[in-house]
Every structure is written in C-alpha cells, then in structure tokens.
N, C-alpha and C positions, 0 to 999 in steps of 0.2 A: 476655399476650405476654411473651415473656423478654425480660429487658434487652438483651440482643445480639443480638434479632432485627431483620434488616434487612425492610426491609417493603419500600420504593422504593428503587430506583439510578438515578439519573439519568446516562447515561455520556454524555459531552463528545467527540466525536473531531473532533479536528482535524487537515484531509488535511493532510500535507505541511508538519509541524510540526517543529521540528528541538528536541534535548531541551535542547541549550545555550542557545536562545533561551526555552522555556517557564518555565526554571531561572534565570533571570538576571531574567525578569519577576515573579519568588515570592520572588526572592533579599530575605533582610532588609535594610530602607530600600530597598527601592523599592516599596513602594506604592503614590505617588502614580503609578504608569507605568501600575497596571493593577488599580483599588482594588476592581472586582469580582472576579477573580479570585484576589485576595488575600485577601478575605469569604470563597468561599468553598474555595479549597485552604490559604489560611492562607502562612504565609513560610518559607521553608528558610535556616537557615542553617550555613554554612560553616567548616570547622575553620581552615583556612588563608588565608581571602578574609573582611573584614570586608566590604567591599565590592565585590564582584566583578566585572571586566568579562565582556565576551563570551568574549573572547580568555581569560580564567581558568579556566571552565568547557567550552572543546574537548574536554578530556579528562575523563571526572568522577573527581570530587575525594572526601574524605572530607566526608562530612556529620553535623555534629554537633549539629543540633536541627531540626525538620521539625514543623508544627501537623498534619497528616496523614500518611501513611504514603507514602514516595518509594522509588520502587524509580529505584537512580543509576545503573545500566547495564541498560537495555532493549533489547533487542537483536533486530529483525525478522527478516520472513526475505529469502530472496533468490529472485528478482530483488527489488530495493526497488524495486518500482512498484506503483502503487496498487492494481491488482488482485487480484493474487495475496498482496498484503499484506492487505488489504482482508478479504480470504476468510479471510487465518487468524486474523485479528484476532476473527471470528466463527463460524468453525467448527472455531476449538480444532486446525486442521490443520496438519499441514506442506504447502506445495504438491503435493508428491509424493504425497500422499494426497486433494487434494481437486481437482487436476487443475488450475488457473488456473498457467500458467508465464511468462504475457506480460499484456499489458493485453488484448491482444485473442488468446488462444492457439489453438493450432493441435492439435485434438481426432484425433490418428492415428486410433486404433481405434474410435473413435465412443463413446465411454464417458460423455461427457458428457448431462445432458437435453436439448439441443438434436438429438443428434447423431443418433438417430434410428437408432442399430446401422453408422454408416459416419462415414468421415472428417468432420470437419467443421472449414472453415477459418472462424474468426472474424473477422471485422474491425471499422474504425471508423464503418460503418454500425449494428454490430449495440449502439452505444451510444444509438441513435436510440428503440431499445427496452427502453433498462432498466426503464421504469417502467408497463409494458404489463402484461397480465394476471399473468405471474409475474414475466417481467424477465426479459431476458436474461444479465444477471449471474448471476441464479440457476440459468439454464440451462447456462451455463459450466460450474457444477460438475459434480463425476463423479452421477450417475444415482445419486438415494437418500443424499446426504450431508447428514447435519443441519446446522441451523442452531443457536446458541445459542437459538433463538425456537422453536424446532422442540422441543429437551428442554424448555424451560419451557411450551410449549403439555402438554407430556406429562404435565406435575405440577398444570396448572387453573392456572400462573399466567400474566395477562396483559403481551403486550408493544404497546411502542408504538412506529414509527419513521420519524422526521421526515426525507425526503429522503436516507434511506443505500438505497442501489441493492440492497444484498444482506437478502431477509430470508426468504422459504420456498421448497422446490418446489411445497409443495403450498398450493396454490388454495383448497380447501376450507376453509382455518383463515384466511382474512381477509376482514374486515369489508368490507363494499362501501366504495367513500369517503363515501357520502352519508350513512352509518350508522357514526360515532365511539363507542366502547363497546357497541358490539354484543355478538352472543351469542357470536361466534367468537375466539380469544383472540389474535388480532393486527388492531391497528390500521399498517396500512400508508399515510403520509398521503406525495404523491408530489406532484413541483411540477409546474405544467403547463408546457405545450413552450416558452412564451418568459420561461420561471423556469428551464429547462435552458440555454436560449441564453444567458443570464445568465451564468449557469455560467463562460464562457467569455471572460467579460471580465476578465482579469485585475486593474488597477486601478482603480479604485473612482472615481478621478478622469476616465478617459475614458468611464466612462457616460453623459456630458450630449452626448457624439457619438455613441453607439448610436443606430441605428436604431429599437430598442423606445421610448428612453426619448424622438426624439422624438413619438411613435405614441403610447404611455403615458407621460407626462410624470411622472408618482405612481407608475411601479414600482416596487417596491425591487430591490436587487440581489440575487442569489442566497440568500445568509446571511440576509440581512433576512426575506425571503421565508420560507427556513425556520423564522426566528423568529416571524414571525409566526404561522405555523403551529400550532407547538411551543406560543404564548400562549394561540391557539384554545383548543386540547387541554387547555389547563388550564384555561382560563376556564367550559368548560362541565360541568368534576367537579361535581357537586354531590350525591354519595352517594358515601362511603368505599369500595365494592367498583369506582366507575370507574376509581378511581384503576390506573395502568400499573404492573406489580411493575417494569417492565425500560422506560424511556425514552430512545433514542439520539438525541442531537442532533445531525447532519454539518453541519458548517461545509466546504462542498469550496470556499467563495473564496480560505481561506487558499494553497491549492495555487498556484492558479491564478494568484494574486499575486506569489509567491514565485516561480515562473517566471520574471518578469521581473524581479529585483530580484537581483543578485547577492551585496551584503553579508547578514551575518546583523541587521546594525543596521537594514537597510531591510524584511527578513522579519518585523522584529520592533512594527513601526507597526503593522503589519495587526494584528496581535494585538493591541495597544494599544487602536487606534482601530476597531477594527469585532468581533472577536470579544468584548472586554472590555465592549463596551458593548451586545452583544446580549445576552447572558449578566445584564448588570443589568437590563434589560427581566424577561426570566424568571424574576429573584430575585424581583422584585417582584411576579409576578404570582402566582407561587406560595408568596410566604408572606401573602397576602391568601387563601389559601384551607387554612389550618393548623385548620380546623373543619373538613376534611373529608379532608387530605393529614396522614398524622404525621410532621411533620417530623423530631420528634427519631428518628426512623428510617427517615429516606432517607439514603442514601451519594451522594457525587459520583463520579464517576471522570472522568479527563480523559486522553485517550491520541492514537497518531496512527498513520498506517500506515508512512510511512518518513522519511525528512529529507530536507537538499538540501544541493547542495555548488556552490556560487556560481564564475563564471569571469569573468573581463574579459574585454571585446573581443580586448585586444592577445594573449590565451591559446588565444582559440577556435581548434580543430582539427578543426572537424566531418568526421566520415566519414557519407557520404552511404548508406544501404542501395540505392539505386540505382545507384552506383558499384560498390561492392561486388558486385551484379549484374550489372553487365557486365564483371566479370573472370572470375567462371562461365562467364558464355555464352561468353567468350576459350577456357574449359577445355571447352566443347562443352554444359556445362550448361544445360537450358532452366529458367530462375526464375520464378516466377510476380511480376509486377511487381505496383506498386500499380494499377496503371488495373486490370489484371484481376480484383485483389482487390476494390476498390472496385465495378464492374461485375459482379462476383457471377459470373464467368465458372466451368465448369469449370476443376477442380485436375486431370484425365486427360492435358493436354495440356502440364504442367508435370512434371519430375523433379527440379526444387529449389525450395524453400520457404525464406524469411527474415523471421525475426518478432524484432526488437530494439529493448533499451530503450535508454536511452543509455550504460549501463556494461555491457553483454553483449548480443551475437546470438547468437540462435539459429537453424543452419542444418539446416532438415530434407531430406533426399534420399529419394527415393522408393526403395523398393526390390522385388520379388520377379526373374524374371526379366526378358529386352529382350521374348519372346512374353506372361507374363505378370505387366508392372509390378502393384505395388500398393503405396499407401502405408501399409496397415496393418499389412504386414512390413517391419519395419526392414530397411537394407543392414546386411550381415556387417559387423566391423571392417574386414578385408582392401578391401573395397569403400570404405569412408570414409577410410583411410589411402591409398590409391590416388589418390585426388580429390586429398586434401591435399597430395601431393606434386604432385602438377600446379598444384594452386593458388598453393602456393607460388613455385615453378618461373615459372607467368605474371606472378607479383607483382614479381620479381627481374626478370625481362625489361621489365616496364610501367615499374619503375624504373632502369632502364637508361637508358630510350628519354627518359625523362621529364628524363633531367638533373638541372638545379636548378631544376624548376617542384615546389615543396614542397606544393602543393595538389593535385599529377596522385593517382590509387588508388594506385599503384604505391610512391610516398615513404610518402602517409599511412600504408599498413596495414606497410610497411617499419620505420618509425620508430612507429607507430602504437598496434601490436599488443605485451600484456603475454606472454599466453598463448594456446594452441591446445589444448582439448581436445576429444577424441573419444570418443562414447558407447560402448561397449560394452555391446550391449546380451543380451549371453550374462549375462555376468560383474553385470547391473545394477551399473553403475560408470561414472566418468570418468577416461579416461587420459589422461596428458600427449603428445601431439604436437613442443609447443616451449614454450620459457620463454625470455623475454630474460633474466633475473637469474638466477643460481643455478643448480647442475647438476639434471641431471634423465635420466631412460632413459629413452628413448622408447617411449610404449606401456606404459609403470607409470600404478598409482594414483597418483592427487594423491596426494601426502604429508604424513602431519598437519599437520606448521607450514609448508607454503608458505602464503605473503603476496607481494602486488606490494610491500610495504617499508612504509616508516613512513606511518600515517594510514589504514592500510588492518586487515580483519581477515582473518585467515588461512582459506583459501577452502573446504576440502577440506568443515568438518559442513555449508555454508552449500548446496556443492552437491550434497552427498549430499541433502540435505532436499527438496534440487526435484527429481530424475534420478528419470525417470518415462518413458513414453513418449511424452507430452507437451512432452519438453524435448530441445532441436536431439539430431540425431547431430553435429554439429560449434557446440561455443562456442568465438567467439571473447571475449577480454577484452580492452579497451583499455587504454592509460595516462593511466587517468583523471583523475587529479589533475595530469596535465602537459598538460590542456588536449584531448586524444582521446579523442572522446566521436562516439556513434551518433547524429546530430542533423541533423535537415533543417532546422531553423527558427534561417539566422542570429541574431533576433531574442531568440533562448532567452537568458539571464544565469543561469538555473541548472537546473539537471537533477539526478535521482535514479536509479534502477538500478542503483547499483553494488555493491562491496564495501568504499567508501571509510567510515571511522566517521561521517563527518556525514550520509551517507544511513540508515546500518544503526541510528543510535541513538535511540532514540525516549523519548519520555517516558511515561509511567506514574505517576499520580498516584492515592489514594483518603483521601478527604473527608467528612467528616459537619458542616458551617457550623455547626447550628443542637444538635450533641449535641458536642464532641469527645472524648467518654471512650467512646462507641461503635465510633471507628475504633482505640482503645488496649483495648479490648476484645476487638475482632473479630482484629485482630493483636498478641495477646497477644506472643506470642513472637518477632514481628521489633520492637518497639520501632515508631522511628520509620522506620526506614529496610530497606528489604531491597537488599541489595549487587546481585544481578544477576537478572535474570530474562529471557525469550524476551515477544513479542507472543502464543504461542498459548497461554500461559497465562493470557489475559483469559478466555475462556470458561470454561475445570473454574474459574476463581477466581470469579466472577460465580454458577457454577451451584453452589458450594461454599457463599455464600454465602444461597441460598435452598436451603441441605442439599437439592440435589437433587444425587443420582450421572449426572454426562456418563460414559458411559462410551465409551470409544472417542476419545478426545481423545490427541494427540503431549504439549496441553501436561501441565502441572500447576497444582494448585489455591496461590496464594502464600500462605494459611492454614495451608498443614502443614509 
C-alpha cells in the first residue's frame, strides 16, 4: 500500500452546524471545551486572535497554523435547508441538477424517482418514509442520480451509513439490516420510528418529559442512538475486508437543538456536551480494533449541510405561508393549503403552490390553458408578471386597511419583502420584479453583485445553482436578518434558509488523528488551509480520494 493511500474515511456531519461555532471549539487553548474533537481534527490557530471569541470568527479570518487541512470559507448552496443541502453534500450536485429545491419539493414534471412520469407534490408526511425500502429522500432526487455510495459501489468499494436519510435509488446494492457486511456494498443502518421521534426533541434536557422516554426509560436520544449504532458496526469488524472504505456518521440532534437556541454560545453546548462525547465513545471503540482497522490510514472529515442565524423574541417577524395564502386567493388565486397537502388531496383543484424555508418562498403557478391547466407547463413570464402586479396592488390595499396593526400580511410583506423574482422560464433565468435597496429594471437578470447588504452573500451564482423547474416561478426573499422570516412556529430562536453568511457558511474539516503526515501528504499543495471552497465538492473530493473518477459532479476534487 502507498504511503498516501487512504483506506477508511470516516465523515462526521453535523446537521445544522455553523462554521464559527465548530472553529472557535478547535480554536488553540480550548480544548478543554471539546477534547475529543480536538484528538481528532487537532487545533486551528489564528493570525490575528490568540484567543478567539465567537464574535472574532463571524467573518473568517486568516489562519495561520491548522493540525489538519481547514478549508476557512465553505460555502453551501441555496436554499440552506437541510435537504437540498443534504443532497449536494452527497451527490457532488448543484440543486438544479439533482432536483431537491425545498425540504419537501414540489416535482413539476415528475422527474424525480417518486414521481412516477407526473407532478409530484412532496410533503412532511413523506419524511415518515425516509428510511423505508429506498427512502424517500432518495426518491426526491431527479430519476438516475448517483449517490457518492453509488460511484464507490462502482469501483468494489464498501460504504457504511449510520442514520443519514440519503444513500441509493437502487435497492439492489444494500445489505438487508439483519446482515451488516454482507455481499452487497452498502450497509444502510436506519433508526427505528421512535429513534425518528427522537429526532425531534430538540433539547436533550426535555427528554425526561417525552412520552418515549417515559415508556422506554433507557432510550437514548437520537445522536446517542446513532452512536450506538455506528459502535455496533465496529465492534463486530473482525476481518480487514469488513471494514467500510466510506462511514458517515449524522448527528441530525445538533439541528434540532439549535432551533431553539438563538445564541451561537448556546448552539455551541450541544457540540460540547453531546456530539464531543459521542465521538469519544467511537475513538474508543475503534482504536480497540487497530488489528483489524488501519488506522494510520483512515481520514476524518467533519462537515454540515448549512448554519443558523439566531433571532430574539423582541425581533421575531414571522410571515406566516398561510397568510401569505390568503392574499392569492384576495388575487383570485386558489393555493393549495397545508390541510390539503398534509391529507394527500389532488393538486388538479389548485392553481398556486407555496413551498418555503424561512429565508425564500417559493411560489409555483399552474399553467397551460383555463380548457387545458397543467402544472408541467410552466406560466409564460407575461402570466407571472400579471399575478405579481395584482399581488402587489392587494398587498398595498391589505396595508392600507390594516393601519398600524404591524402583524396584519399587508405591513409584514410591505416592510417585510427584500426581493421579488420571477422565473423565466424561456430564458432559464431569474428576473428582478422589485428590490427595496438599490436600483434595478424591472424584468432584468439578477445582477452579479446584488446582495440584501451587509452579512449577506450576493444572490445571483446562489440562485442560478437552484433555477430548475423545480424552483417557484415567483421568489419571494425576506429581510432576514431584521427579524422577517417564513416561520409558523412562534417557538423557533433560530432558523436557516437564507442568503444570510451564518446560514451559507459551513465548516469543512479533514483529519488523520492517528497519521498526521498523511493529511500533509494527501494535500500536498494546499498546506494547511484551503481559502474557499463550495459543499459539492465533498463528493469528486472524497471520490478523489479513493482515485475513483465521479464524473458528472458541479463540484470539484480540493486535491487539485
């Protein structure tokens, strides 16, 4: 074996990880915050910060010594919601290519494997199934899109993956559950339903009032769960070919926590106290098996799908999609609501569609003729610039009527609203409609450097990457960092979707604990540090890495 060959990666994703918090817990002198994690990605430290706060690392900084190789501006794509992040984190995609434009997206032309050759509207039922015979995450994507698991099944090498929703369409190449290291080259290990419900407990401290735990008093919580899992998997290697070339570990509590936790100092406990100390279980248990695992050539990688950008109480501005909704049906619009979504009702009886994260909706419109609708023909421009002025037009009247009630639709999407674009979907492009800041023609491309302003990243590559058929003919963008945000759940303290940089920047981490002249080897040429890179270059990097050619990947390999 060459010195630089990598045999194992173990990749670390944690949902909903923001890069100033993972970088502040690696930063030199603090390890005692998080001394597993420091084992194994080692300490970064800083040109201009001996000691760094939170607040020092918002924006990244120059890095001047690093134990592993840090790429300091990672940059997702957009929407930053888990999904369509998620997806390109592992199939090397831009949205636009692999078709996920929401958490639960809206399949126009049926292109997706679910979709069956026609529309298919997803929803938060169909998360009930991710972990069913393919998973409907996997079905999400466009019909025939690899997976990272998918090129390395191609090359005879094995993957393994501990509770991450996304991993083949095809059925045929995973091991049953009750047969770990089988003949087939993916191990798929999936949690069962009230290891999902878990999921969903945000703090770790209100589980002794879950209903599971008091039913199962001895659950773990979700993370735990998949660690334990993950310990299984190791504990029963016992011949160097079971070992996994590719093992993904999803931590999705981190998300879930972070949700309700608006500072980045309170996001940053979770990582502390429950990722850092699952993570040491797993040291442990896999360098008890170094007779049969080579250490000195397994890589760590540690990554996330998008960040979060925290709100007080006194800033909350939620705009409701429900509200939102009954200013359409004002314009004569019929919306498909949530009750109908949820109840699985025909889309035949609807002409507009609303699927949003908290920093962008997206609004679809049905289009062919009023004798024959169809949602798999987009409307003309002229037909969605027509709406938009009327929508506009009811907004201005809602806020008339509404006075000083600053909660009525009318104020919110008034004072609310950053941007208005409109798909063109001749042209495959976004045109501007309206901007509050800045001049603009109505009915131009975005413009390279438009930005909603400071703290944000300028919008135009973010949304050409997603501008699919799958993505509204009408976005709207909020002012999301002044507090308006697409949010039904007073309760939320932080949310992602935007274009804000604490949603878009992500960490990206690679590690070798037990070699580290293997990761100064493998990145000969970026030293310690690579300056910027995109999230869909984890895949051609990963598959570069076991010199297999991904072909057909947006990203690229951080090797070359």
């Amino acid at each position: 074996m060459s010195d630089q060959q990598v045999k194992t990666i173990v990749l670390v994703d944690v949902d909903g990880l923001r890069r100033d918090v993972l970088y502040h817990v690696l930063a030199k002198g603090n390890e005692s915050l998080a001394p597993n994690l420091h084992r194994i990605f080692g300490e970064i430290t800083f040109k201009d910060h001996i000691a760094p706060s939170l607040g020092d690392l918002l924006v990244p900084c120059e890095i001047q010594k690093a134990t592993g190789v840090v790429v300091n501006k990672c940059i997702t794509v957009s929407p930053s919601y888990t999904h369509p992040c998620q997806a390109s984190l592992f199939t090397g995609l831009y949205p636009r290519n692999h078709g996920i434009t929401a958490n639960f997206p809206f399949d126009r032309r049926g292109r997706s494997l679910a979709a069956m050759g026609r529309e298919k509207n997803f929803s938060s039922l169909d998360a009930i199934r991710f972990y069913d015979a393919i998973g409907s995450a996997n079905q999400m994507l466009r019909q025939g899109t690899q997976t990272i698991y998918d090129h390395l099944a191609e090359q005879h090498l094995k993957s393994a993956i501990v509770f991450q929703f996304f991993s083949t369409q095809n059925e045929n190449m995973i091991n049953p559950s009750s047969k770990k290291n089988g003949a087939k080259p993916i191990d798929w290990i999936k949690p069962q339903v009230d290891e999902m419900i878990l999921s969903q407990i945000e703090n770790p401290d209100d589980y002794q009032e879950c209903i599971i735990a008091k039913i199962f008093p001895q659950k773990p919580l979700f993370d735990d769960a998949m660690m334990d899992k993950a310990i299984e998997l190791i504990e029963q290697i016992d011949r160097t070919e079971q070992v996994p070339n590719l093992l993904t570990l999803y931590f999705a509590g981190h998300d879930h926590f972070a949700h309700q936790h608006a500072s980045a100092e309170d996001q940053e406990k979770y990582l502390m106290d429950h990722v850092d100390r699952c993570l040491g279980r797993f040291l442990t248990t896999l360098s008890s098996k170094e007779d049969v695992v080579d250490l000195k050539h397994t890589l760590f990688i540690i990554c996330s799908d998008h960040g979060h950008t925290g709100i007080a109480d006194a800033d909350k501005r939620f705009i409701k999609a429900r509200k939102v909704s009954d200013i359409l049906s004002a314009c004569g619009i019929d919306t498909q609501d949530k009750k109908k979504e949820f109840l699985k009702l025909p889309m035949d009886d609807s002409t507009c569609l609303i699927k949003d994260t908290a920093g962008l909706m997206h609004i679809f419109i049905r289009g062919g003729s009023s004798a024959d609708p169809s949602w798999a023909q987009p409307p003309d421009a002229s037909q969605v610039q027509s709406l938009l002025h009327s929508l506009c037009t009811k907004v201005k009247e809602q806020n008339h009527s509404e006075k000083d009630n600053m909660s009525g639709i009318g104020n919110q999407l008034l004072q609310g609203i950053d941007a208005i674009l409109f798909h063109d979907h001749e042209q495959n492009n976004y045109q501007t409609y309206y901007l509050r800041h800045g001049p603009f023609s109505q009915g131009a491309p975005i413009a390279e450097t438009l930005s909603q302003g400071v703290g944000y990243l300028p919008m135009k590559t973010y949304i050409d990457e997603m501008t699919c058929e799958n993505s509204g003919d009408i976005i709207l963008i909020p002012r999301y960092l002044d507090g308006f945000r697409f949010e039904s759940k007073e309760a939320t303290n932080s949310t992602h979707g935007s274009l804000a940089t604490t949603d878009m920047l992500v960490p990206l981490i690679f590690s070798c604990p037990y070699n580290h002249d293997l990761v100064k080897q493998l990145f000969a040429g970026n030293s310690h540090v690579i300056e910027q890179a995109r999230n869909v270059d984890l895949t051609p990097t990963i598959l570069d890495l076991f010199h297999v050619c991904g072909t057909g990947c947006d990203g690229k390999s951080l090797l070359r």
